[in-house]
C-alpha positions in Angstrom: 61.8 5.6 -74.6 61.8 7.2 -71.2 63.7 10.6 -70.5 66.8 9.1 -68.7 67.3 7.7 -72.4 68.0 10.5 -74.0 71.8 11.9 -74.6 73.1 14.3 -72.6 73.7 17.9 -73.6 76.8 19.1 -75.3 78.4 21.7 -72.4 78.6 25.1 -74.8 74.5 24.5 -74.8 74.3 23.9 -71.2 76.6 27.2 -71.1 74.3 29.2 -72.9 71.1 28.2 -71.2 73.0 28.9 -67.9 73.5 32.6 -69.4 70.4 33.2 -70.8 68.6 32.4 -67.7 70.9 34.0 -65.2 69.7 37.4 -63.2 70.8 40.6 -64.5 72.8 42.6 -62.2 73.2 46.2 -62.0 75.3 48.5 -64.0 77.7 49.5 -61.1 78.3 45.8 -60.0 78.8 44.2 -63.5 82.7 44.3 -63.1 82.3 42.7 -59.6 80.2 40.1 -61.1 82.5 39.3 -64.5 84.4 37.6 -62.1 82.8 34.4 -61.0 80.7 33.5 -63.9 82.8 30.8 -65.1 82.5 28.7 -61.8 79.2 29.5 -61.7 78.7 27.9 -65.5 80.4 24.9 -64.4 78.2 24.8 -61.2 74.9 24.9 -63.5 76.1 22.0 -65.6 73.8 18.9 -66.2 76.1 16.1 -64.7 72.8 14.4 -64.6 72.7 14.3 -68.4 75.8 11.6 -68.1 73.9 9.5 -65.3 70.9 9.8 -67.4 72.8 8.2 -70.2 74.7 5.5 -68.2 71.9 4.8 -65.9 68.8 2.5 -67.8 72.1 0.9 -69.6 73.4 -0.2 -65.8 70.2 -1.2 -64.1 69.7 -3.6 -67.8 72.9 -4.9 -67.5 72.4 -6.0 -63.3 68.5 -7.1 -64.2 68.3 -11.2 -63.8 65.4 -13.1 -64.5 64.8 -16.0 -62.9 62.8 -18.4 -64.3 60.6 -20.8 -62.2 61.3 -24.4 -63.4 58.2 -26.3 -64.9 56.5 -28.0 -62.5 55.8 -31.9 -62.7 53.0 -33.8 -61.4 53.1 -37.8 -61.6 50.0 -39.3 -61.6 49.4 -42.1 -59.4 49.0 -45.5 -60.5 46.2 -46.9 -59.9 45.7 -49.9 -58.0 45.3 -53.4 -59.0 41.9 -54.7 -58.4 41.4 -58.5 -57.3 39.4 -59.8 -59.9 37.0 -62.5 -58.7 37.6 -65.1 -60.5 40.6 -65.1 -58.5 40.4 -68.3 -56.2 40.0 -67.3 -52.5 39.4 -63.8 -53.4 36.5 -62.2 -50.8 34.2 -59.3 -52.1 32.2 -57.3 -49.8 28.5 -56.1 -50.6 27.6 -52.4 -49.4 25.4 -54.1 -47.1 28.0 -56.4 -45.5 30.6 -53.6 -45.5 28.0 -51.0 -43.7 27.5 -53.7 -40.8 31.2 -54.2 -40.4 31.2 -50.1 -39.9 28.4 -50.9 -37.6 30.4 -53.0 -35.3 32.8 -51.0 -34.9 30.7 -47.9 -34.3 30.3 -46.9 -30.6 27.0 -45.0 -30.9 25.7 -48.2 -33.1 26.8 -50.2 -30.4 25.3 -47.9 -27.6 21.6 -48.1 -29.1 21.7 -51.9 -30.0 22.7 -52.3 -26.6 19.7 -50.0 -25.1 17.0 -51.8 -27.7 18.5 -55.2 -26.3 17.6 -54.2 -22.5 14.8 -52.8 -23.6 13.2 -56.0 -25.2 14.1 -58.4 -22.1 12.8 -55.6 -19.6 9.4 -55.5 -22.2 9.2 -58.6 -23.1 7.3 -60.1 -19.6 4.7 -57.6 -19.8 3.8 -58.7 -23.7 3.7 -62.0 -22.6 1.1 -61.3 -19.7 -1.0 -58.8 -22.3 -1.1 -61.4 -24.6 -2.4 -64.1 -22.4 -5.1 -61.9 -21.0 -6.1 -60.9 -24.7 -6.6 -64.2 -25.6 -8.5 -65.1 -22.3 -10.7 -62.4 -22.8 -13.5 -64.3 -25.0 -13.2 -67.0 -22.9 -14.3 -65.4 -20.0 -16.6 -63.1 -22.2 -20.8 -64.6 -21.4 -21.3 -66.5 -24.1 -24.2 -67.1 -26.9 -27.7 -68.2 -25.8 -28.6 -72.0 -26.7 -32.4 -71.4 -26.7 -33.8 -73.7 -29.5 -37.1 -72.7 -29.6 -36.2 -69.4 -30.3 -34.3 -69.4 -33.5 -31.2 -68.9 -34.5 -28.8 -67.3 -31.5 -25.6 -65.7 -32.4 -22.6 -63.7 -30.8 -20.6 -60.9 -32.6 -17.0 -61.2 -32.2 -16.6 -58.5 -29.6 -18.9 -59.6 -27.1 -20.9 -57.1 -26.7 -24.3 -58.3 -28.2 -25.8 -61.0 -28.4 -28.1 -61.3 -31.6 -31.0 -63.5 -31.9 -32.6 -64.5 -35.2 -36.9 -64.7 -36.5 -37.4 -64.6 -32.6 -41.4 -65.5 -31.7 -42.8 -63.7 -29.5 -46.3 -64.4 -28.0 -48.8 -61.5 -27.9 -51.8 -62.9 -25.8 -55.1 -60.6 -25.9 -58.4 -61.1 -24.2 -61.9 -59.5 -24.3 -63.4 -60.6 -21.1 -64.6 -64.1 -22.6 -61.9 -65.5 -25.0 -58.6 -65.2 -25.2 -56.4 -64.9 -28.1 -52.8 -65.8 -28.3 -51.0 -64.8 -31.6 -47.0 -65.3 -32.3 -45.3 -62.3 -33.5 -42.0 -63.1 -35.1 -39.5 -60.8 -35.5 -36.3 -61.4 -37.8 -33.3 -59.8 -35.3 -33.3 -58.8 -31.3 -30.3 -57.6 -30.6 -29.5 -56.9 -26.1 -26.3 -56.0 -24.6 -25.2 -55.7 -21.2 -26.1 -58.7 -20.0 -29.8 -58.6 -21.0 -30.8 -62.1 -22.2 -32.8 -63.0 -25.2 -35.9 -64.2 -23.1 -35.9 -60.7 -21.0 -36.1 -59.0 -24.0 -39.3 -61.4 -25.2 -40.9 -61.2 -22.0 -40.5 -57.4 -22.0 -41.8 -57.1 -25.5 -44.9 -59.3 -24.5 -46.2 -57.6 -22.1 -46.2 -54.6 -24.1 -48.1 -55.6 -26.9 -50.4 -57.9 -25.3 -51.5 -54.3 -23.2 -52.1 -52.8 -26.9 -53.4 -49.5 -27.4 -51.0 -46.4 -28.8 -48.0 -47.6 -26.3 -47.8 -51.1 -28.1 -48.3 -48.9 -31.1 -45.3 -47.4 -30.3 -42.9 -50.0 -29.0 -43.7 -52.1 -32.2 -43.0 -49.4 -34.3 -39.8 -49.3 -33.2 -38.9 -52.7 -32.7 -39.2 -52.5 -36.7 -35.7 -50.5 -36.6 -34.0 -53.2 -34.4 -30.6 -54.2 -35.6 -30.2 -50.7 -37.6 -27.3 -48.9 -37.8 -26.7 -45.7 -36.1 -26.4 -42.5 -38.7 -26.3 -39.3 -36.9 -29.4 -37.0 -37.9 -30.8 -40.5 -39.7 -34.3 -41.8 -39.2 -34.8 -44.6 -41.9 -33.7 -48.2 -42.2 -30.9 -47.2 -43.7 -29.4 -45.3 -40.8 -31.6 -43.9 -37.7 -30.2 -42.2 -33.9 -31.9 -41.7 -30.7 -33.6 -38.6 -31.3 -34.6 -40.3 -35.1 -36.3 -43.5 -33.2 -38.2 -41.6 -30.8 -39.6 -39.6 -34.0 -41.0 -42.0 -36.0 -42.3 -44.7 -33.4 -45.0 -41.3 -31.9 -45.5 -40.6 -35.6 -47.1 -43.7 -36.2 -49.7 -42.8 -32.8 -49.9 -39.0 -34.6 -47.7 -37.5 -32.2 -45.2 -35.2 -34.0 -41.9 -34.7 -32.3 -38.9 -32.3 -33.4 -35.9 -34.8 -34.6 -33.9 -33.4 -31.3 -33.7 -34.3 -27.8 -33.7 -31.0 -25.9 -37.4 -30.3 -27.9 -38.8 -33.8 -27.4 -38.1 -33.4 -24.0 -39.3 -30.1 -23.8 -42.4 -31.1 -25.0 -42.4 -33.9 -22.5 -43.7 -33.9 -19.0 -41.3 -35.2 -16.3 -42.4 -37.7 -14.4 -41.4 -40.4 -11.4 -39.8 -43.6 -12.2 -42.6 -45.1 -10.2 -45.2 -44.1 -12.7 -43.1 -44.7 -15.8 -44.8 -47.1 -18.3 -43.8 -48.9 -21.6 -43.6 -46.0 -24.3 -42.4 -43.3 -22.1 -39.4 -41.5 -22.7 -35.9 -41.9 -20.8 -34.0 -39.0 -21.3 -30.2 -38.0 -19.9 -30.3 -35.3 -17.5 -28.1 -33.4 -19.8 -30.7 -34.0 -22.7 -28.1 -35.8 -24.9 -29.5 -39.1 -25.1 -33.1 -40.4 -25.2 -34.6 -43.9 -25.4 -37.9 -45.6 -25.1 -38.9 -47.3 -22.0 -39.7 -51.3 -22.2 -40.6 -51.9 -19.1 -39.1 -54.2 -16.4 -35.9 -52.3 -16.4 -35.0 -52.5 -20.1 -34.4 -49.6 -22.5 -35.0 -49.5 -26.5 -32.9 -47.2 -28.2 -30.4 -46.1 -30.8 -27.5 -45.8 -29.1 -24.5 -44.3 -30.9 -22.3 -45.0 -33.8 -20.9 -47.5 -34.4 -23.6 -49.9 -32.6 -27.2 -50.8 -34.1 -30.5 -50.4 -32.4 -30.6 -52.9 -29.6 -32.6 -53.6 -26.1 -30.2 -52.5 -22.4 -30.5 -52.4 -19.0 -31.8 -48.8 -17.4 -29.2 -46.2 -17.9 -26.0 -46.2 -15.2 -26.2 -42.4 -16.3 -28.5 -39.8 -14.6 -31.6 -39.6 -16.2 -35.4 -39.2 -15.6 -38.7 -40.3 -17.4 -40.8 -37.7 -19.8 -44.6 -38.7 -21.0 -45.9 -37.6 -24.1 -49.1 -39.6 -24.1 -52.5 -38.1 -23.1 -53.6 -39.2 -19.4 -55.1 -42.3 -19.4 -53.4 -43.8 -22.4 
């Protein structure tokens, strides 16, 4: 229990403590203060002793609780589903229920707007691609019909045209005879316009001259119809630098599988005095072929496309000899 619980003090105890703890006077003045000691008793008095004992009794008899009331909470019912065996009843797929958002969506119905416009504004400009793509082969030169000359073909992007066990005439003479012996050769591939025939003529004349520069073109009309393999110089994959290689190998000329060497090695001279088996290099020595004659080229072109016969570079190059003087 708390102090203000406890009974209150009879008054002869108060009266005592009060005495017992009051000053002592002097002597002299003890008569003076005999006087005044009772009303100063009942000053000293513990009236609180009666509060203390009334108090806590009061303040419990005013205190009111007040309870909260319970609360309730009524659950919803839940609602009644159409079931759909129901006749006439409709049920909505996601799908069908996400387009009906959809239509009602102004950003949905902003961009299918814009991709609308955009499809009639586009759609002229497929139409006229399209036609042109498809008029392209028919414009494109088309497949040599030469019967006597084997088998002519065209690959599908018109680019080459690839002739099959071509015959080629190499005619020799030794003052008093001459002989004239057929050289077949299974593939000639020429692009850029050059024609099968070109090509044969071209090829003639080279080996009919003999000596190390027939030599050399045949060797490398062995590799025609190769594929291109970067650093390569086999059947199985040979480049420029590659073809150039092996067709001066077979004269005993060895040459450094790289352009910037071979040329190096090389001594520049005038288209004028070029001949078949020369070198045509690219001015910026990234390129080399081997020179037909008659404005054709022999090379290994890049990858992607096999060893095939052109026209004389568009690109500036310049001729480089290898061969002794007089060969």
């Amino acid at each position: 229990m708390g102090r203000h619980a406890l009974p209150a003090a009879p008054d002869a105890v108060v009266e005592r403590a009060a005495a017992s703890t009051a000053p002592v006077a002097p002597a002299a003045a003890a008569p003076a203060a005999a006087a005044p000691s009772a009303p100063a008793a009942a000053e000293l008095r513990r009236p609180r002793g009666r509060r203390s004992a009334f108090g806590p009794a009061v303040a419990r008899s005013t205190f009111v609780e007040h309870t909260k009331p319970a609360r309730t909470v009524s659950l919803a019912q839940p609602r009644p589903v159409a079931s759909t065996a129901v006749a006439g009843a409709v049920v909505l797929s996601r799908s069908a229920v996400l387009r009906a958002e959809r239509a009602v969506d102004p950003k949905h119905v902003r961009r299918a707007a814009n991709a609308k416009r955009a499809a009639i504004l586009l759609a002229p400009a497929l139409a006229v691609t399209s036609s042109l793509t498809l008029a392209l082969p028919a414009n494109a030169a088309t497949p040599s019909t030469e019967a006597h000359h084997g088998t002519t073909t065209s690959l599908p992007s018109q680019q080459y045209t690839v002739a099959r066990d071509v015959q080629v005439p190499v005619v020799q003479t030794d003052g008093m005879t001459t002989t004239t012996t057929i050289v077949s050769y299974p593939t000639i591939v020429t692009k850029f316009g050059v024609s099968t025939q070109q090509a044969e003529d071209a090829i003639s004349k080279v080996l009919s001259a003999g000596g190390d520069r027939a030599t050399i073109v045949s060797t490398a009309l062995q590799y025609m119809g190769d594929p291109y393999v970067e650093g390569g110089a086999s059947h199985q994959g040979i480049d420029c630098s590659g073809l150039t290689m092996v067709a001066y190998a077979a004269v005993g000329i060895p040459l450094v599988h790289y352009v910037p060497t071979q040329d190096a090695a090389a001594t520049t001279i005038p288209e004028s005095e070029a001949k078949a088996g020369d070198l045509v290099v690219y001015d910026n020595e990234d390129h080399v072929g081997i020179f037909l004659g008659d404005g054709l080229v022999l090379q290994a072109p890049h990858p992607g496309d096999p060893v095939d016969i052109v026209p004389m570079y568009s690109a500036a190059h310049h001729f480089a000899r290898l061969l002794p003087a007089g060969s």
